[in-house]
C-alpha positions as CSV (number, residue, x, y, z in Angstrom):
1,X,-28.3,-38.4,-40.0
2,X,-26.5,-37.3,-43.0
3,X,-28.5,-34.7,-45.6
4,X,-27.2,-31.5,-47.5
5,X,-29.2,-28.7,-48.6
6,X,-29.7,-26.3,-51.2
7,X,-28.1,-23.1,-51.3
8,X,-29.8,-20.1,-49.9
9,X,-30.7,-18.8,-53.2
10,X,-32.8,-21.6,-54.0
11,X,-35.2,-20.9,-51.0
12,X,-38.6,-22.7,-52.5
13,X,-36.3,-25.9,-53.3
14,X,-35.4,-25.5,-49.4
15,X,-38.9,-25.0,-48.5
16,X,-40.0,-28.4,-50.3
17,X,-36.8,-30.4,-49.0
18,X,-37.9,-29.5,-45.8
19,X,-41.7,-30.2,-46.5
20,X,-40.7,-33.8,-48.0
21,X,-38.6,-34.9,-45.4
22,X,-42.2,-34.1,-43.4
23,X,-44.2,-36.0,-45.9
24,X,-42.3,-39.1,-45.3
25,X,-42.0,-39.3,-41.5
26,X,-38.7,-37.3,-40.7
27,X,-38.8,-35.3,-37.8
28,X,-35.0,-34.3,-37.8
29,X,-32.6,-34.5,-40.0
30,X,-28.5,-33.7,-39.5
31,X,-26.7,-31.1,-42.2
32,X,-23.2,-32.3,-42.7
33,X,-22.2,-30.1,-45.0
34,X,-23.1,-26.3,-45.7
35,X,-20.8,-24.1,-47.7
36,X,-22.9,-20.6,-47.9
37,X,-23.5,-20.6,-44.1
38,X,-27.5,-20.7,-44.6
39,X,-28.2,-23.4,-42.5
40,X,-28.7,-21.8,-39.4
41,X,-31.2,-19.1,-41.0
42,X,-33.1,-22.4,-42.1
43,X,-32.9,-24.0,-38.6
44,X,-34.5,-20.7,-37.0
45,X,-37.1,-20.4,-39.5
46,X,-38.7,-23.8,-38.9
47,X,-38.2,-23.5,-35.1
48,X,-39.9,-20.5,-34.9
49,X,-42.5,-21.8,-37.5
50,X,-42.5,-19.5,-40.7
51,X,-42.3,-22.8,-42.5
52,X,-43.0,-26.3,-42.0
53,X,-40.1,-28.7,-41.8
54,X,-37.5,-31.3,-39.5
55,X,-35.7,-30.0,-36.2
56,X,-32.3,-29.4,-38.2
57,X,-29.0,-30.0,-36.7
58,X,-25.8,-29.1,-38.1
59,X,-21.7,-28.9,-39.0
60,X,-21.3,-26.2,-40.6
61,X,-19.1,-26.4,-43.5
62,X,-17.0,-29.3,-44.8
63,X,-13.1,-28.8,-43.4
64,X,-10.7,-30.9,-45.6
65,X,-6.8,-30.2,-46.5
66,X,-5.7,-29.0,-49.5
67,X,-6.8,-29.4,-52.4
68,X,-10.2,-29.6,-51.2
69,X,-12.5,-32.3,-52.4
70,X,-15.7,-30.0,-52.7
71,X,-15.0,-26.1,-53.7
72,X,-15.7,-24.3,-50.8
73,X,-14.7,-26.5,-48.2
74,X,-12.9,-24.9,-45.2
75,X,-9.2,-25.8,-46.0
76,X,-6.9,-26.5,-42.9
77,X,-3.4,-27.6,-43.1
78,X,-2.0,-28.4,-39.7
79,X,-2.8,-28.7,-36.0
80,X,-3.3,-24.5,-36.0
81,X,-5.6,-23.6,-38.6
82,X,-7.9,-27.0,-37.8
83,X,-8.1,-25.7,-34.1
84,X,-9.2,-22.4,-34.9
85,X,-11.8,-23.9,-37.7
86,X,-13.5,-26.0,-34.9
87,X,-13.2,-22.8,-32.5
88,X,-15.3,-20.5,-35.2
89,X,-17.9,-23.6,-36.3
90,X,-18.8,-24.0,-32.4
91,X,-18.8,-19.8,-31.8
92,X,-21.4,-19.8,-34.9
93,X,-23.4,-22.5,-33.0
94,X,-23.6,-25.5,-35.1
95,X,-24.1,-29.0,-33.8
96,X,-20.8,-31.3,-34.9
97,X,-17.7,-31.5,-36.5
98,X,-17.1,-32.6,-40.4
99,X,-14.2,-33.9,-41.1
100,X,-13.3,-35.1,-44.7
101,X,-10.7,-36.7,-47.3
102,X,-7.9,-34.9,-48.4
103,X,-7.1,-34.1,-44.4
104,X,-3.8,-34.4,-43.3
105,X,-2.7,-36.4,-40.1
106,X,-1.9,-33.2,-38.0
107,X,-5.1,-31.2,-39.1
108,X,-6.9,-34.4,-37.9
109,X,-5.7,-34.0,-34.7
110,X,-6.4,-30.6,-34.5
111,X,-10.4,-31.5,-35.3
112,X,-10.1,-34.3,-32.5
113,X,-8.8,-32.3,-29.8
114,X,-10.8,-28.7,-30.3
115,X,-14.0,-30.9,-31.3
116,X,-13.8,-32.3,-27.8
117,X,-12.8,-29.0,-26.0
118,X,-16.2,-28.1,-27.4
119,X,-18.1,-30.5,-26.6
120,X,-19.2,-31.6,-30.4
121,X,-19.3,-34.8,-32.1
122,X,-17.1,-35.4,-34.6
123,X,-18.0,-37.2,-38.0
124,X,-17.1,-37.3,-41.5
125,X,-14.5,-39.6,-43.6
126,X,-11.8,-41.2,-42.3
127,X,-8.6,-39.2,-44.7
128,X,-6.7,-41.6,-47.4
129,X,-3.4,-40.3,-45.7
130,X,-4.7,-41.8,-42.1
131,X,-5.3,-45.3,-41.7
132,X,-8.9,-46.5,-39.6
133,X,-6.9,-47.5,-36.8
134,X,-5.2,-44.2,-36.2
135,X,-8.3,-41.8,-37.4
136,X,-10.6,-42.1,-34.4
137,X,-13.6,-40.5,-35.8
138,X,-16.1,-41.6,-33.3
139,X,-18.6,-41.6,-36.4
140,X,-18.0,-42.5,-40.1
141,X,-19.9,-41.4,-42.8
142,X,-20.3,-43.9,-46.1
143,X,-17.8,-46.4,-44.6
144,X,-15.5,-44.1,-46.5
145,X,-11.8,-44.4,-45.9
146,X,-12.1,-47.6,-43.8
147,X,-9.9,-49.7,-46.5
148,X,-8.3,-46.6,-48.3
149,X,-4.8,-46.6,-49.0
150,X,-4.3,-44.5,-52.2
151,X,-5.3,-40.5,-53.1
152,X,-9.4,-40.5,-54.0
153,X,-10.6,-40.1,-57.2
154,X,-14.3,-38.8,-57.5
155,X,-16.4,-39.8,-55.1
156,X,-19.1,-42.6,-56.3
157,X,-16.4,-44.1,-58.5
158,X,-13.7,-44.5,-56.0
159,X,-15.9,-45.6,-53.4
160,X,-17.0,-48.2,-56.3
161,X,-13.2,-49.1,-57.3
162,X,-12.8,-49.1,-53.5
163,X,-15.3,-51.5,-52.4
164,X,-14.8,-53.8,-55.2
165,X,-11.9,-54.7,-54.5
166,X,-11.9,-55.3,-50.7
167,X,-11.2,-58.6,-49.6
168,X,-13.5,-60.6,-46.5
169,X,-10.7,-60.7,-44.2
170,X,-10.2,-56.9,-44.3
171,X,-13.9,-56.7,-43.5
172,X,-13.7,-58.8,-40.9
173,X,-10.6,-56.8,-39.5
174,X,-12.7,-53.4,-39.7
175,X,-15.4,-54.8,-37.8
176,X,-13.1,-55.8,-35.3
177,X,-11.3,-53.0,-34.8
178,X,-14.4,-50.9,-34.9
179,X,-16.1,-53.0,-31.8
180,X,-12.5,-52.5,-30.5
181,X,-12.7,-48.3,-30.9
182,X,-16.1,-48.1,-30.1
183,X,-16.6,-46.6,-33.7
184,X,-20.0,-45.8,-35.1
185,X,-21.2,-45.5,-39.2
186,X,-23.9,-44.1,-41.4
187,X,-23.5,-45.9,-44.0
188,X,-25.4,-44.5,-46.2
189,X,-27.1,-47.6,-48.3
190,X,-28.9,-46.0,-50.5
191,X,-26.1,-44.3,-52.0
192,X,-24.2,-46.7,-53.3
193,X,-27.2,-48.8,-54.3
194,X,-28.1,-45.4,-56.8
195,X,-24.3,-45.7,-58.2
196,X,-24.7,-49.6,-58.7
197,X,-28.1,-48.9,-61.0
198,X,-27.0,-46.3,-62.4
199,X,-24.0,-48.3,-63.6
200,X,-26.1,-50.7,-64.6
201,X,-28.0,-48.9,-66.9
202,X,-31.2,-47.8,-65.1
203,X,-30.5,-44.0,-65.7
204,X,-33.6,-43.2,-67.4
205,X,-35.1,-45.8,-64.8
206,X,-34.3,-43.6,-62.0
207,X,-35.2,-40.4,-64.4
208,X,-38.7,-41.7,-65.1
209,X,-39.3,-42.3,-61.3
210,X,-42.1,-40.7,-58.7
211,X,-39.4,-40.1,-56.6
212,X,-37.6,-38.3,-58.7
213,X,-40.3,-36.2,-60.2
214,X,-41.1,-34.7,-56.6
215,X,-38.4,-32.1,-57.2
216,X,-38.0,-29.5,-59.8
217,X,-37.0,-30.7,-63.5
218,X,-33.8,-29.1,-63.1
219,X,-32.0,-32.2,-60.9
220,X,-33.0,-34.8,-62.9
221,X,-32.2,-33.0,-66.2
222,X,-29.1,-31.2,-65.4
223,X,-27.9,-31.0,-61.9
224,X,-27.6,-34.8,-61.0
225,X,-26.2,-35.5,-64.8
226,X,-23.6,-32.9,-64.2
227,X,-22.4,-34.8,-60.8
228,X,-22.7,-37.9,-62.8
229,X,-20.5,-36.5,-65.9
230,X,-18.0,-35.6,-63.1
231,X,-17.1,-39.3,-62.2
232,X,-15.4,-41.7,-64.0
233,X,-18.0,-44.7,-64.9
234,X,-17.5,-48.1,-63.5
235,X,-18.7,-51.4,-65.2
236,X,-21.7,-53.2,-64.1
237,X,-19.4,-55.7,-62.8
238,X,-17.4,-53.9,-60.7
239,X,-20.7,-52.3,-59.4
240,X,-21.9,-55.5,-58.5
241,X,-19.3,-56.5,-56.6
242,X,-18.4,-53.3,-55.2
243,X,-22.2,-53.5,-53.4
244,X,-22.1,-57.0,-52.8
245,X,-19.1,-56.2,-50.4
246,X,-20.4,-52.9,-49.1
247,X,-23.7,-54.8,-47.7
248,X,-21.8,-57.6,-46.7
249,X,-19.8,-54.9,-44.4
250,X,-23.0,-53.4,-43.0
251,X,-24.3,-56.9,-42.5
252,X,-21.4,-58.1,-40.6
253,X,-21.0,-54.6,-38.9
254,X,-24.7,-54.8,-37.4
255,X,-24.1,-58.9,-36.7
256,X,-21.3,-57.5,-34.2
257,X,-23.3,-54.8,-32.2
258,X,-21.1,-52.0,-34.2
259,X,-24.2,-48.8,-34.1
260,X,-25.3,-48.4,-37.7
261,X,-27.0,-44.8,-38.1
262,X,-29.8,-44.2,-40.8
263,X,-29.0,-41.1,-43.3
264,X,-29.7,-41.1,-46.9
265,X,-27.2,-38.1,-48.2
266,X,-29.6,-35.8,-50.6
267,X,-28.4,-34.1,-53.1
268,X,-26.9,-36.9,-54.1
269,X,-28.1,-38.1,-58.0
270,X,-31.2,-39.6,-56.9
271,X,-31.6,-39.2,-53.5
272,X,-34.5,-37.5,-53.2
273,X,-35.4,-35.7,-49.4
274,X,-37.5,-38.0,-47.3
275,X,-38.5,-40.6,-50.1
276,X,-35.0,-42.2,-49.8
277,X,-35.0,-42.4,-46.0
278,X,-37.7,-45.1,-46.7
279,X,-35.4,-47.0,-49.2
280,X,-32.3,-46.6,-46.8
281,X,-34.6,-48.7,-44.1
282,X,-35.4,-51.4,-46.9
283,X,-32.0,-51.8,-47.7
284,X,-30.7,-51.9,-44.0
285,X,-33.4,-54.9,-43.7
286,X,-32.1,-56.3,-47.1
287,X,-28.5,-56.5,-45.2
288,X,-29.8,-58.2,-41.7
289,X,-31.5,-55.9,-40.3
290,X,-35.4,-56.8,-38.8
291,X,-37.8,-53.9,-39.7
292,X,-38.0,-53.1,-35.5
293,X,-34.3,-52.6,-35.2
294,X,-34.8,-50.5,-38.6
295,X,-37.1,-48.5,-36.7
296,X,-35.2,-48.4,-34.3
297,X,-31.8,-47.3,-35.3
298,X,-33.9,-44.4,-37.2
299,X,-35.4,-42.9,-34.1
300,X,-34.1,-44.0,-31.2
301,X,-30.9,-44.4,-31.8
302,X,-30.3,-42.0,-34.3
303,X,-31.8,-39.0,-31.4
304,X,-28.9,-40.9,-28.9
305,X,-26.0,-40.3,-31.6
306,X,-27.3,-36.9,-31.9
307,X,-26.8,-36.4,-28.4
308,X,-30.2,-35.0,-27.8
309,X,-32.0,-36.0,-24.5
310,X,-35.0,-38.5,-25.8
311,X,-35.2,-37.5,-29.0
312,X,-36.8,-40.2,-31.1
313,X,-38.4,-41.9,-28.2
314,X,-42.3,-41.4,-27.0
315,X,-42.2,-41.0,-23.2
316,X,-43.3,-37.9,-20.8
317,X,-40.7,-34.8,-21.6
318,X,-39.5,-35.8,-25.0
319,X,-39.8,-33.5,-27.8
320,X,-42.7,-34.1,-29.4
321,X,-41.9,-35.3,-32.6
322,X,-44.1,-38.5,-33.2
323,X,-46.0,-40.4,-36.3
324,X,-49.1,-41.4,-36.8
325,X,-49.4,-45.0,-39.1
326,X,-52.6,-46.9,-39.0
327,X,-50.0,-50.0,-39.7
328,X,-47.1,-50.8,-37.4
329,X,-43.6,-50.0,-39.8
330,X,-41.9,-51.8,-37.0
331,X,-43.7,-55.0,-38.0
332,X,-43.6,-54.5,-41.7
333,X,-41.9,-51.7,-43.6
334,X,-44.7,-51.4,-46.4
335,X,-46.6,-49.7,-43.3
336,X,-44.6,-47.1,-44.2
337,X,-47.2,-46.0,-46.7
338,X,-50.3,-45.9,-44.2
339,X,-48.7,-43.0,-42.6
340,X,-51.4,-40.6,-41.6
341,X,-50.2,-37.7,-39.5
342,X,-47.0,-36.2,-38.3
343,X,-46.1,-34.0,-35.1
344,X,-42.5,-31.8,-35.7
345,X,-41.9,-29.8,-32.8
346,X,-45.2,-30.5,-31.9
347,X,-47.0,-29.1,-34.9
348,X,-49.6,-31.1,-36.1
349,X,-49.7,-32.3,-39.8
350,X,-52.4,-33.9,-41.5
351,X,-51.8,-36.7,-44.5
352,X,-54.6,-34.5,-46.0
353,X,-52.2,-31.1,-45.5
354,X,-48.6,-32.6,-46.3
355,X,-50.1,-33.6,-49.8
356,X,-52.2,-30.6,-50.4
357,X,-48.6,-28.5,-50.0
358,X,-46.7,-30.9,-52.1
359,X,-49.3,-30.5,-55.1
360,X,-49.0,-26.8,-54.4
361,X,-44.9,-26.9,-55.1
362,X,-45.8,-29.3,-57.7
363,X,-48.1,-27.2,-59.7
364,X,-46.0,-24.4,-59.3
365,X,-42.2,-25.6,-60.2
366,X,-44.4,-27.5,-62.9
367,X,-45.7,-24.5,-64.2
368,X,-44.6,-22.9,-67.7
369,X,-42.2,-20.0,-66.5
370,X,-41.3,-21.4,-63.2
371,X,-39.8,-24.3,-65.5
372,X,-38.3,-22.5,-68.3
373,X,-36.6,-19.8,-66.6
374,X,-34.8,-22.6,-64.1
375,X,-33.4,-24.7,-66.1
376,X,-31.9,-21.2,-68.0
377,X,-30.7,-19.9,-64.4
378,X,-29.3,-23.5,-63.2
379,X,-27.9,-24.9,-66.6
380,X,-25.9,-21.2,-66.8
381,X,-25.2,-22.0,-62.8
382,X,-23.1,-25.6,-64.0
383,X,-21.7,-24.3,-67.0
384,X,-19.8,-21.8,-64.3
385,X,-19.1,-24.4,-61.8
386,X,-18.1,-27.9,-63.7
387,X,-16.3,-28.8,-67.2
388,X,-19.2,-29.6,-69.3
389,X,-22.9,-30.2,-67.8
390,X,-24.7,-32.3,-69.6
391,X,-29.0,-32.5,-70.1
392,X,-30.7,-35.6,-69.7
393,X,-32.2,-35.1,-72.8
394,X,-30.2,-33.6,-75.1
């Protein structure tokens, strides 16, 4: 429910997003947020099958006031001009609405109001300048902006700062009042858990990991430090405590009925496509989950927020987009790993045939030229877009 992608001109890291999503059990996953406009070209690829990968939905590009959080956001700055974005988002045929920080309380409005003329959900961050009660985003992404009251600094670290400072009442007064709006999140666990390790010091952890040796050497060595250089570093301290209060918000959230939606946000340091999905679910059972409603919030109920008729359900005229385990993950999440066989818009994939293609990405991103000529191409690509990228190992 909440992924980016790569940009168009990285079309084999695209092609192996899409193919590890597959790998680990994810049959659809939501775009919310797509600056070059490729999305769509993706989407009609795999639906017409020139490569394997998830049904995609999607929002088009982030639309946030001004400055912008993310360089090439759509930038609106009243009623008007966040009208006519939502007009052009739903002419180009995406699937929602993303609204995000730096909004104003007019241009919120203006997403609200054309969002619903069209039909589309609406999602994103609630803006510092709007307070929960008076944001009505039906669906909030990270819990961000439920207890903002000052301008954002970068992301990780003011969610950190954020969190870490919130107080149990006010936890208990957003739960309320999201029961109260009907409000729904995607919390994102596995998010914040990465920023709390990494501020612990398990960088080279995280480096060292499978998961994060299933994508080219480039993100672990340059593009996720670079994000990471970006943010102001919080202690372990204020780590701790800013994820001790973020799961007890989740936990409490779910405890009240409020509809908690699984998404994992790649691209994120970290977050690797389809591998994290799997350590979203354990952490929404860490935080009170059982692994059935797990399961269950990740098909089912994701495929109802998505607003697709029976999407993530198995019955007679559902898509057919199914999983094949020869252990029940609805009993016990370690099933996840017996998973033998997916169906994606009713394609059939074999354990045997996922892993064959990933050792064929492997091998080749892997490979001596492939290798050296990326990291040339992407650490030349930072240098151009942020202050001063840094290489893991250098």
């Amino acid at each position: 429910m909440h992924v980016h992608h790569p940009p168009a001109a990285a079309e084999l890291d695209i092609r192996l997003f899409e193919l590890l999503y597959l790998a680990h059990g994810v049959t659809a996953v939501r775009d919310t947020g797509n600056f070059d406009g490729s999305i769509l070209r993706t989407r009609d690829q795999i639906l017409h099958g020139d490569f394997a990968g998830p049904r995609i939905f999607a929002c088009g590009p982030i639309i946030d006031g001004d400055p912008p959080i993310w360089p090439g956001s759509v930038v609106v700055h009243n009623y008007t001009e966040a009208v006519r974005a939502v007009d052009k988002i739903a002419a180009e045929g995406m699937n929602c609405v993303k609204a995000y920080t730096n909004l104003t309380p007019d241009a919120l409005v203006g997403l609200r109001d054309a969002a619903r003329s069209h039909r589309l959900p609406l999602i994103g961050h609630v803006p510092w300048r709007v307070p929960l009660q008076d944001a009505h985003i039906p669906e909030v992404q990270h819990l961000t902006g439920v207890a903002q009251t000052t301008p954002p600094t970068p992301f990780a670290d003011f969610q950190a700062m954020t969190w870490s400072q919130l107080r149990e009442t006010r936890i208990k007064t957003i739960v309320a009042l999201s029961r109260a709006q009907d409000l729904s999140y995607t919390p994102t666990m596995v998010v914040m858990q990465r920023s709390f390790e990494l501020a612990s010091g398990a960088f080279f952890h995280l480096h060292d990991s499978p998961q994060a040796h299933l994508l080219p050497r480039y993100y672990r060595d340059l593009f996720w430090p670079t994000l990471l250089a970006q943010r102001q570093q919080v202690s372990p301290d204020t780590a701790q405590i800013a994820w001790n209060n973020f799961e007890l918000a989740v936990r409490q959230l779910h405890t009240a009925g409020v509809p908690l939606h699984v998404g994992t946000d790649t691209l994120n340091p970290f977050v690797v496509p389809g591998a994290s999905m799997w350590t979203e679910l354990r952490e929404l059972v860490h935080a009170g989950f059982t692994p059935e409603q797990a399961w269950a919030a990740a098909t089912s109920g994701n495929g109802a927020a998505l607003r697709e008729p029976n999407l993530g359900v198995l019955e007679a005229g559902a898509p057919a987009d199914l999983l094949v385990f020869r252990h029940n993950p609805a009993n016990d999440l370690d099933a996840l790993s017996t998973l033998e066989a997916v169906v994606a818009n009713g394609r059939f994939y074999s354990r045997t045939m996922l892993d064959d293609a990933e050792a064929r990405y492997q091998r080749y991103f892997n490979g001596w030229l492939y290798d050296r000529v990326s990291m040339y191409l992407v650490r030349r690509r930072l240098r151009a877009s942020f202050r001063s990228p840094i290489s893991a190992r250098e």
